[in-house]
N, C-alpha and C positions, 0 to 999 in steps of 0.2 A: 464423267458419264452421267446422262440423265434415266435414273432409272427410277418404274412406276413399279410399287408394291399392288397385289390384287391377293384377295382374299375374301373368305365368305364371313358376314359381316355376324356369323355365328361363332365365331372360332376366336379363341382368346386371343385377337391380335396386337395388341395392348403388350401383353407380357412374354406373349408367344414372337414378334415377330420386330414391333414398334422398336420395344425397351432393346431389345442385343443388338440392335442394328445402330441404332441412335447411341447407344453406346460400346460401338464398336470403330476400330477405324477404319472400316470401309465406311462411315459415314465424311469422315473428315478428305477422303478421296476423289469422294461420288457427292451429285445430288440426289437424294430420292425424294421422291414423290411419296408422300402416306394419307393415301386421299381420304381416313376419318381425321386426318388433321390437317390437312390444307381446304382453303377457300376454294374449289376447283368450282370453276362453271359450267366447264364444258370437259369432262373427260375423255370426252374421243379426238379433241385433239390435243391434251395433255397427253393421251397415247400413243397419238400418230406422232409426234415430235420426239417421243423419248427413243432413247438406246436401245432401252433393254427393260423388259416386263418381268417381274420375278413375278410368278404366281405361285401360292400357296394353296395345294390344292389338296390335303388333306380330310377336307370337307364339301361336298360336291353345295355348288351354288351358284344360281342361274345368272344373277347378276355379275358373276366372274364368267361365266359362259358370255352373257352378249359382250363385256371386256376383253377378253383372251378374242372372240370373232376380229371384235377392232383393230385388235393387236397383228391378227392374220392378216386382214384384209389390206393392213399399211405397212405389210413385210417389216414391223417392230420384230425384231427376233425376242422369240419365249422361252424361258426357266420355268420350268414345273419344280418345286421344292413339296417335300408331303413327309411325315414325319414315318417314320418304320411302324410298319404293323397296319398303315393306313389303306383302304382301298380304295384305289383309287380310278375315276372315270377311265375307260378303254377307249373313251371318243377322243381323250385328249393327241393320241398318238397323231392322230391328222392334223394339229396345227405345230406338233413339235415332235423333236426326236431329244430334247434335252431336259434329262430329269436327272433329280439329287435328292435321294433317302437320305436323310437325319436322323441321330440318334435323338438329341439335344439340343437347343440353340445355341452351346458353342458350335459343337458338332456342325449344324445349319450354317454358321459364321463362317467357318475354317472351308465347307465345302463352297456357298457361295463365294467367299475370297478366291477360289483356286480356281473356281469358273469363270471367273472378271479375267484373271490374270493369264490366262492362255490364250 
């Protein structure tokens, strides 16, 4: 499964989201996309072509706004992940009905794995 990570380029996604996934084995499963580490050119259609968009949306940011639009607008189905205690955008509910509070980035792991796998 080809799936694009989106996140706001505020948010420690390095250590937060990068590092448990990459070493994780839903890496070894999945492709993902981690577009502050790939060469991408054109991410709207690395978006349109992928599976599945996890967004991290813990942190509101516009640039994951016109992404997650993308995402809508080529029926990509979206994952909203956001850590507990986060608030998070109310706009989001119009482009998805699928979200997952995290305690932790195992926590984040174990829940994204359960959502691939159903």
């Amino acid at each position: 499964m080809k799936i694009y990570i989106s996140h706001s380029s505020e948010y420690d996604y390095i250590n937060k989201i990068y590092n448990p996934i990459k070493n994780s084995n839903l890496n070894e499963k999945n492709n993902f996309v981690l577009p502050h580490e790939s060469k991408i050119t054109n991410t709207k259609d690395v978006i349109a072509n992928s599976d599945l968009l996890i967004a991290e949306v813990s942190e509101p940011s516009t640039g994951q706004g016109i992404e997650l639009g993308w995402a809508n607008y080529n029926n990509t189905p979206i994952l909203c992940i956001y850590e507990k205690g986060s608030k998070i955008s109310s706009s989001l509910k119009f482009i998805t009905n699928e979200f997952i509070e995290y305690e932790d980035c195992e926590d984040m792991i174990e829940k994204i794995k359960a959502f691939i796998n159903k």
